[in-house]
C-alpha positions in Angstrom: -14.0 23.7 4.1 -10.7 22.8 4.9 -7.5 22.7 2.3 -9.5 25.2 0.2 -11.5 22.3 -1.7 -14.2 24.6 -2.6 -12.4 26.7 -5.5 -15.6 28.7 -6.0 -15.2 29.9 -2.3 -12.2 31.0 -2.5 -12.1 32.6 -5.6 -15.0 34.9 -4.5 -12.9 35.4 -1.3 -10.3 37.2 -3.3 -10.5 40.6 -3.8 -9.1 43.6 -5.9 -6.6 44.5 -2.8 -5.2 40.9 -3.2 -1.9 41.1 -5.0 -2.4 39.2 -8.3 0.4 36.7 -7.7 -1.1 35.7 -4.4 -4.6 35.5 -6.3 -2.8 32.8 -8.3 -1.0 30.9 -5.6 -3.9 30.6 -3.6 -6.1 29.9 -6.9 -3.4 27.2 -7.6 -3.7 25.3 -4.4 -7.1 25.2 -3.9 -6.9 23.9 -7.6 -4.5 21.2 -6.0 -6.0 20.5 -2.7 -9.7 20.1 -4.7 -8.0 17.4 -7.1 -6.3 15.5 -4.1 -9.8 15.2 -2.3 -11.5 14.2 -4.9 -9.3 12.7 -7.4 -6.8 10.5 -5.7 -7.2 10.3 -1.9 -11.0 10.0 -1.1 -13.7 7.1 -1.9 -16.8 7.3 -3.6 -20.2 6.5 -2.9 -19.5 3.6 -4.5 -16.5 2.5 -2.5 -13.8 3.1 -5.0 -10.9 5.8 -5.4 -10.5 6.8 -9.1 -7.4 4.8 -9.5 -9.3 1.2 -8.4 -12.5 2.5 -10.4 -10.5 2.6 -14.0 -8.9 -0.4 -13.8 -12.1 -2.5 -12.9 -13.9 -0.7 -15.6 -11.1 -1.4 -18.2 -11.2 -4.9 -17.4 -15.0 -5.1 -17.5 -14.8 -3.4 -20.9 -12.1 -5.7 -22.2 -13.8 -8.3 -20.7 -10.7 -10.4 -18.6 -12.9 -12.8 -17.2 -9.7 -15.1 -17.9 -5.8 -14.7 -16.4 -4.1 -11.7 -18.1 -0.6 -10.4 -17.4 -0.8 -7.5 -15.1 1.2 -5.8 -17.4 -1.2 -5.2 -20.0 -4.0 -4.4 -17.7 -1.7 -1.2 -16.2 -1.1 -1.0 -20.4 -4.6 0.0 -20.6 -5.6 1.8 -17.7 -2.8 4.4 -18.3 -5.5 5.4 -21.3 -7.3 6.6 -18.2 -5.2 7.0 -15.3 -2.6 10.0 -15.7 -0.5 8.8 -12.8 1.7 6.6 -14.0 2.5 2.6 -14.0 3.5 1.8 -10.4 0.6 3.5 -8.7 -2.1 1.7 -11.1 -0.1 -1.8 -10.2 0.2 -1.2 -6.2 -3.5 -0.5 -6.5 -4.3 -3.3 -8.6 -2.6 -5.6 -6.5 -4.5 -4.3 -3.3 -7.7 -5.4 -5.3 -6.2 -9.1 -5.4 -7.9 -11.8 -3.3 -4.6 -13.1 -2.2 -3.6 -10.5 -0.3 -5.9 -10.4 2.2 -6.1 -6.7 1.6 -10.0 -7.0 1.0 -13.3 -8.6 2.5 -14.6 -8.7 -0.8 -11.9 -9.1 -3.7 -12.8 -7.6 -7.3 -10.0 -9.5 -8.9 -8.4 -13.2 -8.9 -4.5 -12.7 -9.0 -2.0 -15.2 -9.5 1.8 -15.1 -8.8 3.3 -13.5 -5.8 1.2 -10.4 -4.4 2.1 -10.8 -1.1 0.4 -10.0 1.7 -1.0 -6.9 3.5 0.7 -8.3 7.1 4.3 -8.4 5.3 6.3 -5.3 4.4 7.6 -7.3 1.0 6.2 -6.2 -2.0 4.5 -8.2 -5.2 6.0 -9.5 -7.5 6.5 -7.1 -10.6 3.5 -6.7 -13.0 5.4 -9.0 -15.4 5.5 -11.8 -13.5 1.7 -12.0 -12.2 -1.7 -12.2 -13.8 -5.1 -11.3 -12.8 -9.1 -11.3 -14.1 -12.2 -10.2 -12.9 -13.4 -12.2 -9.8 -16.9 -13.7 -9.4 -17.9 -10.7 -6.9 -17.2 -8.2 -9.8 -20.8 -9.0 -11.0 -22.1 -6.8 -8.6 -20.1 -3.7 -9.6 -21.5 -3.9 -13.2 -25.1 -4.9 -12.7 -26.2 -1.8 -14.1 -23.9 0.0 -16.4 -26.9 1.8 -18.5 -28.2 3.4 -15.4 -24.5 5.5 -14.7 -22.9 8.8 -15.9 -20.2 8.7 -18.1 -17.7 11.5 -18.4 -14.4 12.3 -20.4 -11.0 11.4 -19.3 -8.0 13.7 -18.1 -7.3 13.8 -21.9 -10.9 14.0 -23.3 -10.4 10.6 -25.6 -12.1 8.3 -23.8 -14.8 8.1 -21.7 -14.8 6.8 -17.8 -17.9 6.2 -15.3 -18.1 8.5 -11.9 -18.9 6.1 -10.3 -20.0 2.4 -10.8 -23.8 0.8 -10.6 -22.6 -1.3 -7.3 -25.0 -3.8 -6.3 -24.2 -3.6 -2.4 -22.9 -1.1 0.0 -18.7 -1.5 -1.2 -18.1 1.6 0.9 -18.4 0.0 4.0 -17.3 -3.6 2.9 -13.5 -3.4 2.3 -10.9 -1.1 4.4 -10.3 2.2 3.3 -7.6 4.5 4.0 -6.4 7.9 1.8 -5.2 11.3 3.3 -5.9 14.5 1.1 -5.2 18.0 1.9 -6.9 18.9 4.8 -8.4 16.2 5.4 -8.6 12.5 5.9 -10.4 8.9 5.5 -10.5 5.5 7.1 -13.2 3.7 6.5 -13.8 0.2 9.2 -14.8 -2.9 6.9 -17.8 -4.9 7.9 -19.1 -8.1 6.9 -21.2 -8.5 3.8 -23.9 -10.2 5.0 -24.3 -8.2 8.4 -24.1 -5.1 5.9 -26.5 -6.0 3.5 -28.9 -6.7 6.3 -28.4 -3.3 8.1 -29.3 -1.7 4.5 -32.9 -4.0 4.4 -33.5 -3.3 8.0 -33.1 0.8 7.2 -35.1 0.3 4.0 -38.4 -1.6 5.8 -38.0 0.4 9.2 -36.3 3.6 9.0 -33.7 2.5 11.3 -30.6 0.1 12.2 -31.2 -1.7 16.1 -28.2 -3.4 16.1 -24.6 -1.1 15.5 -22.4 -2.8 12.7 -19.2 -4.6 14.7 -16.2 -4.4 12.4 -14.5 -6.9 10.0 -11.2 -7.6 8.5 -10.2 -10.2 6.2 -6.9 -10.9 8.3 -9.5 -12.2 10.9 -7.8 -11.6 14.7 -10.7 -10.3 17.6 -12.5 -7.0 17.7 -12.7 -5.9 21.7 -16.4 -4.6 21.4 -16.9 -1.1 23.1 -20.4 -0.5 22.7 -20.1 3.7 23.3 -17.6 4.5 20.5 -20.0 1.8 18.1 -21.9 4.0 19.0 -20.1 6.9 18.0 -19.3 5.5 14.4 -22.9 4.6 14.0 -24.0 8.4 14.3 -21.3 10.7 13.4 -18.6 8.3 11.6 -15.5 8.9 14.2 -15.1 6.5 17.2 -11.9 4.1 18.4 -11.8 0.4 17.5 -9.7 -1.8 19.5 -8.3 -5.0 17.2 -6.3 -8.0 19.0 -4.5 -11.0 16.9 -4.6 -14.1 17.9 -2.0 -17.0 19.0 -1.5 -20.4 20.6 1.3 -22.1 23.0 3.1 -24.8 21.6 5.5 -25.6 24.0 7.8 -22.9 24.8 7.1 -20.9 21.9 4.2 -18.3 21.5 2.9 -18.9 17.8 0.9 -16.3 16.0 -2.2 -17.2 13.8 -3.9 -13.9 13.4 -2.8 -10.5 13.2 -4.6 -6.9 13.2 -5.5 -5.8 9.9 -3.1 -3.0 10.2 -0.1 -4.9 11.6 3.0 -5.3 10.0 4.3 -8.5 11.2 8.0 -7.8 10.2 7.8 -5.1 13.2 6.6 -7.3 16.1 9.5 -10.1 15.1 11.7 -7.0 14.8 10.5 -6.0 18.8 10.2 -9.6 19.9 14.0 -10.1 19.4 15.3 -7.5 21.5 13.1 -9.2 24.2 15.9 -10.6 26.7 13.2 -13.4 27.3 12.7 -14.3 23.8 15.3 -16.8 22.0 14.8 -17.4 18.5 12.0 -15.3 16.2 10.6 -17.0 13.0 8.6 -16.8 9.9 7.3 -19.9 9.1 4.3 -18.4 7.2 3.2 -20.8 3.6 0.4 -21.2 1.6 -2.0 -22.6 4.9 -1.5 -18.9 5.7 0.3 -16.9 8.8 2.6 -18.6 11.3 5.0 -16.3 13.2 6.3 -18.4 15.9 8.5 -16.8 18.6 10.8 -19.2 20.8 10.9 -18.4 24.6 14.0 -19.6 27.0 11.9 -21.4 29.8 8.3 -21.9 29.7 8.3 -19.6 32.9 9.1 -16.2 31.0 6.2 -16.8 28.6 4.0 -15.0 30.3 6.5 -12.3 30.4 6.8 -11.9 26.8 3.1 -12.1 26.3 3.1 -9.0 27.6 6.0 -7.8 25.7 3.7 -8.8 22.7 0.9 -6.8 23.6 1.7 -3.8 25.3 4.8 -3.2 22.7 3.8 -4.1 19.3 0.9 -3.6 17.0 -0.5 -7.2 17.9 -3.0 -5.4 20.2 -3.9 -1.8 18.7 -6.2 0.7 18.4 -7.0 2.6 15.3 -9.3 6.2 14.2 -12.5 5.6 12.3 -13.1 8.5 10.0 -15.8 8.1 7.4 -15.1 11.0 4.9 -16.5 9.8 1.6 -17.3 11.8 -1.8 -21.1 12.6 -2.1 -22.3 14.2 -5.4 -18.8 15.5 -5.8 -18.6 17.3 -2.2 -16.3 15.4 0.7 -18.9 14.7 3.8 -18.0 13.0 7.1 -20.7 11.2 8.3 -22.2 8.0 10.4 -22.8 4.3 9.1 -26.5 5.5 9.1 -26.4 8.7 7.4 -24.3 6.4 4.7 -26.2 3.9 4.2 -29.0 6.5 3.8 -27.4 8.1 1.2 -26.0 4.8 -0.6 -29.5 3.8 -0.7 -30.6 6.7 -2.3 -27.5 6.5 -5.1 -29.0 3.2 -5.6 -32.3 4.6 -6.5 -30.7 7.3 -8.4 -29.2 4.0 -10.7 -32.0 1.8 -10.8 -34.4 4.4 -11.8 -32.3 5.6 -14.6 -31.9 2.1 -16.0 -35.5 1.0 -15.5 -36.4 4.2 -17.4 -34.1 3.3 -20.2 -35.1 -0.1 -20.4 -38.9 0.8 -20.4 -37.8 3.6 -23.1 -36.7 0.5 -25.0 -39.3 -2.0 -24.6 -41.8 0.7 -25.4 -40.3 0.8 -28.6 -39.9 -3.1 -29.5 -44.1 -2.8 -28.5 -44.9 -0.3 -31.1 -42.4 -2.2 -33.7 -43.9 -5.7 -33.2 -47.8 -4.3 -32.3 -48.0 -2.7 -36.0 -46.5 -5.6 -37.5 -49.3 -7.9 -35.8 -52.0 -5.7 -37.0 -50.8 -5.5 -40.2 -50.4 -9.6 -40.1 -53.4 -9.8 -38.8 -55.4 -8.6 -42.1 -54.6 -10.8 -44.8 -56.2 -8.1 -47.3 -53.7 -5.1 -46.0 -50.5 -7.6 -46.2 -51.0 -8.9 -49.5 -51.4 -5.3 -50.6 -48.3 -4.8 -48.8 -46.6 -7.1 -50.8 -47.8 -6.6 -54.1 -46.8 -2.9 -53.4 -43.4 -3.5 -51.9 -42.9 -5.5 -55.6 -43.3 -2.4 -57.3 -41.4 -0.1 -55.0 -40.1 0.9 -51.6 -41.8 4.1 -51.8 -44.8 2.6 -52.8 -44.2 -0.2 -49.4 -43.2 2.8 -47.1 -46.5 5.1 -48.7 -49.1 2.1 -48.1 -48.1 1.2 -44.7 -48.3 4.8 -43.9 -52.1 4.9 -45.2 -52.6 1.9 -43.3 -51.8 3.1 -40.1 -51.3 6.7 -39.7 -50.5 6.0 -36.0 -47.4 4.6 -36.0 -44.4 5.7 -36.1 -41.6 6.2 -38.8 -39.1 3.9 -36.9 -42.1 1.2 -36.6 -42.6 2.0 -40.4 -38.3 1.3 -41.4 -38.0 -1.6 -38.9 -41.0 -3.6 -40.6 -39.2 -2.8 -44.2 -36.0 -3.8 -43.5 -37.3 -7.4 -42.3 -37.7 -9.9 -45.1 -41.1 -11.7 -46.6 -39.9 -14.9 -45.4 -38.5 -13.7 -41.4 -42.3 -11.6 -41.5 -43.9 -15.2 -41.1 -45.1 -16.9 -38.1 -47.7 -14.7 -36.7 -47.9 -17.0 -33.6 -44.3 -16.5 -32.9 -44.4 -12.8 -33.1 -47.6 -12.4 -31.0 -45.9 -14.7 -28.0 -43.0 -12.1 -28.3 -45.3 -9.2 -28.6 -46.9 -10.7 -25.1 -43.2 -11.3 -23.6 -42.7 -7.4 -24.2 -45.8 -6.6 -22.3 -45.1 -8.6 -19.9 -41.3 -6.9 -19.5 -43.2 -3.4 -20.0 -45.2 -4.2 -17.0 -42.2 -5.8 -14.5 -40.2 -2.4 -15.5 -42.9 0.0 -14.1 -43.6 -2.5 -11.4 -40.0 -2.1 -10.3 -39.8 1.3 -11.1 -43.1 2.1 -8.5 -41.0 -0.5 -5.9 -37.2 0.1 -6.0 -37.0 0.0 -2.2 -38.2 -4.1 -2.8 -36.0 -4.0 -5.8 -33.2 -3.2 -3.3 -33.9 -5.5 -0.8 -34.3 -8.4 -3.0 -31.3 -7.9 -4.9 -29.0 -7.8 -1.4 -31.1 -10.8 -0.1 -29.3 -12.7 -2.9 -26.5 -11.1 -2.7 -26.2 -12.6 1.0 -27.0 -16.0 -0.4 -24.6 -16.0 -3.1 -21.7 -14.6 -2.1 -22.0 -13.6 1.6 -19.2 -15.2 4.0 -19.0 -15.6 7.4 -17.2 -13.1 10.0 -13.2 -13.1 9.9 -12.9 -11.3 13.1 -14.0 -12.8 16.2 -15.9 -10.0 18.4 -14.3 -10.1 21.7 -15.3 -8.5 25.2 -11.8 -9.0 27.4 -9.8 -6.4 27.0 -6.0 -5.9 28.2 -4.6 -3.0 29.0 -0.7 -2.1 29.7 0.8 0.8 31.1 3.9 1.6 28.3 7.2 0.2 29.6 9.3 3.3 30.0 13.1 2.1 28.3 15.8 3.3 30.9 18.1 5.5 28.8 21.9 5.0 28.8 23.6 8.1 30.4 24.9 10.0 27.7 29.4 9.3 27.8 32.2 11.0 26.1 33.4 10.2 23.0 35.2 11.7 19.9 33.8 12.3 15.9 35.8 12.4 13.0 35.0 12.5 9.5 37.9 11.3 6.8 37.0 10.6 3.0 33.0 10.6 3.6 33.3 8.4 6.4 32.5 8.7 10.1 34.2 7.6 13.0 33.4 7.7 16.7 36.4 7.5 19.0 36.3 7.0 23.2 39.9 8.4 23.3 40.9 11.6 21.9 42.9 11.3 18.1 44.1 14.1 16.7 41.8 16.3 14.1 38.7 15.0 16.6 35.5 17.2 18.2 35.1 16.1 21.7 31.3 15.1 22.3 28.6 13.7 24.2 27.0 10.3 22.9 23.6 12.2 22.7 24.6 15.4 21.1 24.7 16.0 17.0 27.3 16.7 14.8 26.2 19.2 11.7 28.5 18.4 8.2 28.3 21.3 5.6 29.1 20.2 2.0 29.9 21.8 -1.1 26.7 21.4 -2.5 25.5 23.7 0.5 23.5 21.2 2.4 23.8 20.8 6.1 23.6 17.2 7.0 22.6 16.3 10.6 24.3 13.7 12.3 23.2 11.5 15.7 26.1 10.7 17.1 24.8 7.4 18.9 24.0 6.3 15.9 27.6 6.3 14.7 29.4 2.8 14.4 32.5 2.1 16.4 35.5 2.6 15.0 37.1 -0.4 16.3 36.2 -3.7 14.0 34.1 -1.5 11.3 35.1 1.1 8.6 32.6 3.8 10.3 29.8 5.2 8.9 29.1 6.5 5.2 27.7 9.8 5.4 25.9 9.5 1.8 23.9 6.5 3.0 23.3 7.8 6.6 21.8 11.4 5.2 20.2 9.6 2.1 22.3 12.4 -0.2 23.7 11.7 -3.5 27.6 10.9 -3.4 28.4 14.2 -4.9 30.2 16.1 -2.7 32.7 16.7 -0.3 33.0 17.5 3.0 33.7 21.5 3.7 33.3 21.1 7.5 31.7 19.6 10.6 30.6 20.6 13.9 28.6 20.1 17.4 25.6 21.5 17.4 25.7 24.4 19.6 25.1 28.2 19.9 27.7 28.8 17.4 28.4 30.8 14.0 30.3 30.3 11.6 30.9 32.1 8.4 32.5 30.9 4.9 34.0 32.5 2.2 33.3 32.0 -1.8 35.8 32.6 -4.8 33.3 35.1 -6.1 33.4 37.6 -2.7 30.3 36.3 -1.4 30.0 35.1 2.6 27.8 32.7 4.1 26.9 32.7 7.9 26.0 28.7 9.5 24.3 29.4 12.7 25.2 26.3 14.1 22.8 26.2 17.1 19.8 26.8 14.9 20.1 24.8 11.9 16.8 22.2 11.8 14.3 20.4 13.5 15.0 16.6 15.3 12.9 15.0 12.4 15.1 16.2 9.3 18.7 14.5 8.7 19.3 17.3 6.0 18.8 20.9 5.0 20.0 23.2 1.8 21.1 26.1 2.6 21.7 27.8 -0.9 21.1 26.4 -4.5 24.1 26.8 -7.1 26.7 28.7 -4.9 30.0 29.1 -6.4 33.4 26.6 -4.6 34.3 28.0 -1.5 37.9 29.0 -1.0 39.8 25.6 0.2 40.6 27.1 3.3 37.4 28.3 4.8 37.8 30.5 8.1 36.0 30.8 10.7 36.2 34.2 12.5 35.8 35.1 16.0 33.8 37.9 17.2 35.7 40.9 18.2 37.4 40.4 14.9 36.6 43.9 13.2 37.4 43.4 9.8 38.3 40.7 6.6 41.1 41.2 4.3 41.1 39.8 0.9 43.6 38.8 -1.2 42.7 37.6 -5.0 44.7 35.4 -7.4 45.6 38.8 -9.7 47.3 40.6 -6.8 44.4 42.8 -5.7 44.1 43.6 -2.3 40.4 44.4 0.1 39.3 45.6 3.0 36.1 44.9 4.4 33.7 45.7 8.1 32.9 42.5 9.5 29.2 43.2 10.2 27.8 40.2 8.3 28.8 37.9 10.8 25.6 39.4 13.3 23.7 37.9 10.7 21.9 34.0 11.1 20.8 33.3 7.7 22.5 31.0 5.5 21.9 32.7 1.9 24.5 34.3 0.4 25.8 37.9 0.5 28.8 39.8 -1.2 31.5 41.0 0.8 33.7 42.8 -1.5 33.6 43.4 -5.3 35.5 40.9 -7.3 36.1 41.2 -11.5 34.8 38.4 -13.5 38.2 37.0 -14.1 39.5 37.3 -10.6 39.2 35.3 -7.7 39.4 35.6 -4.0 42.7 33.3 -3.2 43.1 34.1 0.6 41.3 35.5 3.4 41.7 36.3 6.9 40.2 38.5 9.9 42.3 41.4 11.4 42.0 44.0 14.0 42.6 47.8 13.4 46.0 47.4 15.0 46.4 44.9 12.3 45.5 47.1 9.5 48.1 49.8 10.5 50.9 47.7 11.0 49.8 45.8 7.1 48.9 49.0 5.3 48.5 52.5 6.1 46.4 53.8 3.9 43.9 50.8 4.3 41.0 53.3 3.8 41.6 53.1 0.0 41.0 49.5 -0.2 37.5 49.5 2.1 35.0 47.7 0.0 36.5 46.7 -3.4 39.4 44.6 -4.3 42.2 46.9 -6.0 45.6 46.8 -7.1 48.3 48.2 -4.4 49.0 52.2 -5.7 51.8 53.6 -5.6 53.4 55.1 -2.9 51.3 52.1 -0.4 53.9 49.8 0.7 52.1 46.2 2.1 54.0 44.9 4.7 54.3 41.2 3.1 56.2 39.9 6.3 53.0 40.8 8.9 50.6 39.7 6.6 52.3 35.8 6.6 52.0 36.5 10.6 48.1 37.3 9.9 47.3 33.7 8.0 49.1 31.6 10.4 45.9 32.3 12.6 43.9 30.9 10.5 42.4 27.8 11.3 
């Protein structure tokens, strides 16, 4: 199974000839990829991620059934949930019924939550309350027909899963990616879902294929085949469209997809040469994204624009993974409403047996104290031996029915003479039991009626009708190819952090293309990548801040810059190590940034960059030592670091410079004794001070 989610698997997979510290990597993330699937990412049977599932329980255990600060309820659910604040309150608030994030909401929020259309967030957890909502009956039905098992921290104790009363997994949107693997569950109207279950229960099959349903309305563009698809192996295509109406010259929006950020299509709309004004005039009546057009005559135009270029007409990936008796499956709406049915069973049997368990003994409790009621000659004696002693109360009723049982025998003790009364009373009750005993294994012998019956008034109590309209006309758009610029000329420097971009040369400049990338090496060894089209003008703005552009801390400074090309360059530390930037292979298009060492030492002010056929490096440190080394390093491409020359713990490397063999005789003659380690000038070696100031002025 993909991302190593059995453990077991893999663990027998790893041999003696497997080096132990790869056993444990691999042991390790299958450890991690197995918690991801089926502790974070992935839904339940029941229709709930772990997250959602502790904080509805802790609020059905602490019973908010009235407005509580959101605050307290995260409070509480960290007891259960190890992953901190903010991710219990971002999933809280998706349970909201504000939000629109849900077709059926397990909580009433008040305050800000926003909505699942806009890219703002809620309101902090301080600011908004919540409590159950009237559909969270259904989740709790059956709480004594569950397994219960121990949190992260073994304190407390948490349900796998909940006793829902109706298929939740296919009711609300899901969506969660885990190693491996992913989920995206379609949402589908109550009442067409609880149908489909009754229809499977009483025929063995589903005639109709479930249309999909979102709480932010818009149309579903029916495609019978990939229904089809979803229906029997869970993975098909479903086409959503909002919806809008003209008034006047202005397009305005009612209805978006239930994946749509509307912040994106005003973002698109107004680059639209077409489009005049864009705005959010969204309130408490609910969406309203109008968008102005300059003559009635180019509406059309930007309808199209609309569609073919935003998210207001899209297509999304159904993928029905779920978590079946703690194993990931992918699998159709049929084979999962099979198998919700038969979790249903699994609950309603256990809590019919528990209740009968129960009843059964009330019966035996109330049935011997009828009998013994009953004969007025075996109760007074009862009484007149109770009078002298408990034992000699516990010993009669034990000779007067050796049947019973002990717990019969203490429950009828511990009542008093005067609650013992009323035999009328007690025999009514005694018939209510039997009457319960007999319902129990009734439903017990018929939970497929049980089932049906309890989703028939589900439908009547809570069903709704369909958000989304189911649609047949479908438009389709070839993708309007955007006409590049031709890349032109221009100039990049970088002063104090800051980036400018010139289109006449200055002085201190790199001559570019508006297309290419610049690469910035700092001193904390990071390579920052730099679009150069995406640089401000100089003229009328300050340029760009390279902190805020790579997303880096402003921690550093700037060692050096350059185009990206099929380049090297190699830089020199204090401590005589070397580094070697290939410039022309330094990351892929999607990263802005890349380390290239961790806790390297300064580099010498003046880093060089050395050309090619130079065939050596001389070193000069900050005692007077003097060192000679080949200049093969620089055929390397790898970033680390690598010592060039020995340096002592209290020296440093103060100058450095490339030279040729030609330049080593003229500077020293006996340069041999200097190859490799920084050493003081011995007697009888004379430097030649004068031809080594000629050697640094070619430094750049």
């Amino acid at each position: 199974m993909k991302g190593g989610i059995i453990v077991s698997k893999v663990n027998s997979d790893m041999n003696e000839n497997v080096p132990s510290g790869l056993r444990t990597l691999i042991k390790g993330y299958a450890d991690y990829a197995s918690e991801v699937v089926l502790e974070r990412a992935i839904p339940a049977i029941d229709g709930l991620k772990p997250s959602q599932r502790r904080i509805l329980y802790t609020m059905y255990k602490n019973k908010n059934t009235r407005l509580t600060k959101s605050a307290n309820v995260v409070g509480e659910v960290m007891k259960l949930h190890p992953h901190g604040d903010m991710s219990i309150y971002d999933t809280l608030v998706r349970l909201t019924d504000d939000g629109r994030y849900m077709n059926v909401p397990y909580l009433t929020g008040k305050g800000s939550f926003s909505k699942v259309y806009f890219t703002e967030k809620a309101a902090a957890s301080r600011y908004t309350e919540c409590m159950l909502s009237p559909q969270s009956k259904l989740l709790f039905g059956e709480m004594n027909g569950i397994d219960m098992i121990p949190s992260y921290d073994n304190k407390f104790n948490e349900p796998l899963c909940l006793p829902v009363a109706f298929p939740t997994i296919l009711a609300n949107p899901t969506q969660g990616i885990a190693v491996g693997m992913a989920s995206n569950i379609p949402a589908y109207n109550m009442i067409e879902l609880n149908n489909a279950v009754i229809e499977l229960i009483e025929t063995g099959t589903i005639s109709k294929p479930l249309a999909p349903d979102y709480a932010t309305g818009s149309v579903y563009i029916r495609d019978d085949d990939e229904l089809a698809k979803i229906m029997k192996k869970g993975k098909g295509r479903i086409k959503l469209r909002g919806k809008w109406h003209v008034e006047g010259k202005s397009i305005v929006i009612d209805e978006v997809p239930y994946y749509t950020n509307v912040d994106a299509i005003g973002k698109v709309m107004n680059e639209d040469p077409n489009v005049l004004d864009v705005r959010d005039e969204s309130d408490f009546n609910g969406l309203r994204l109008v968008i102005e057009c300059r003559s009635k005559a180019r509406m059309e135009e930007v309808l199209v624009v609309l569609l073919r270029d935003t998210q207001m007409q899209m297509t999304i990936s159904s993928n029905i993974s779920v978590i079946i008796n703690n194993k990931p499956r992918t699998l159709g709406i049929v084979e999962l409403l099979k198998e919700w049915v038969k979790f249903r069973k699994k609950v309603l049997q256990k809590k019919y047996r528990l209740d009968l368990t129960s009843v059964q003994y009330e019966i035996q409790r109330y049935a011997f104290l009828l009998r013994l009621l009953s004969n007025k000659e075996a109760f007074d004696n009862y009484i007149e031996n109770v009078k002298k002693s408990e034992v000699d109360g516990r010993t009669f009723l034990r000779s007067f029915d050796k049947t019973t049982t002990d717990d019969a025998i203490d429950w009828v003790m511990g009542l008093s003479f005067k609650s013992i009364s009323n035999i009328g009373q007690k025999q009514k009750h005694l018939n209510d039991l039997y009457e319960q005993e007999k319902q129990i294994r009734n439903n017990l012998n018929n939970l497929d009626r049980v089932i049906c019956e309890q989703l028939r008034d589900i439908n009547a109590k809570y069903g709704t009708p369909r958000a989304t309209e189911i649609g047949t006309d479908d438009y389709v758009f070839n993708k309007a190819e955007k006409e590049k610029p031709a890349p032109t000329k221009c100039y990049i420097q970088i002063k104090n952090k800051f980036i400018y971009k010139y289109q006449t040369y200055v002085n201190g400049a790199i001559e570019c293309m508006s297309d290419d990338y610049i690469l910035v090496l700092d001193s904390q060894s990071r390579l920052l990548r730099i679009k150069v089209e995406e640089v401000e003008n100089y003229r009328g703005t300050p340029g760009t801040y390279l902190p805020v552009y790579a997303g880096v801390p402003d921690d550093f400074e700037v060692i050096d810059y350059h185009l990206e090309e099929d380049a090297k360059t190699s830089y020199f530390y204090k401590d005589g190590y070397v580094s070697v930037v290939d410039w022309g292979k330094s990351m892929n298009n999607r990263r802005k940034m890349r380390v290239l060492q961790r806790a390297t030492s300064q580099f010498i002010n003046d880093a060089i960059a050395y050309l090619p056929e130079t065939q050596f490096v001389v070193c000069y440190t900050a005692q007077g030592k003097f060192g000679i080394v080949r200049n093969e390093f620089m055929e390397k491409s790898a970033t680390a670091r690598t010592k060039l020359i020995g340096v002592d713990t209290n020296d440093y490397v103060k100058i450095v410079c490339g030279a040729t063999m030609e330049d080593l005789l003229k500077l020293l003659p006996n340069f041999n004794n200097y190859m490799g380690k920084c050493k003081k000038i011995q007697k009888g070696d004379t430097l030649n001070i004068d031809y080594f100031k000629e050697m640094l002025k070619r430094v750049r």
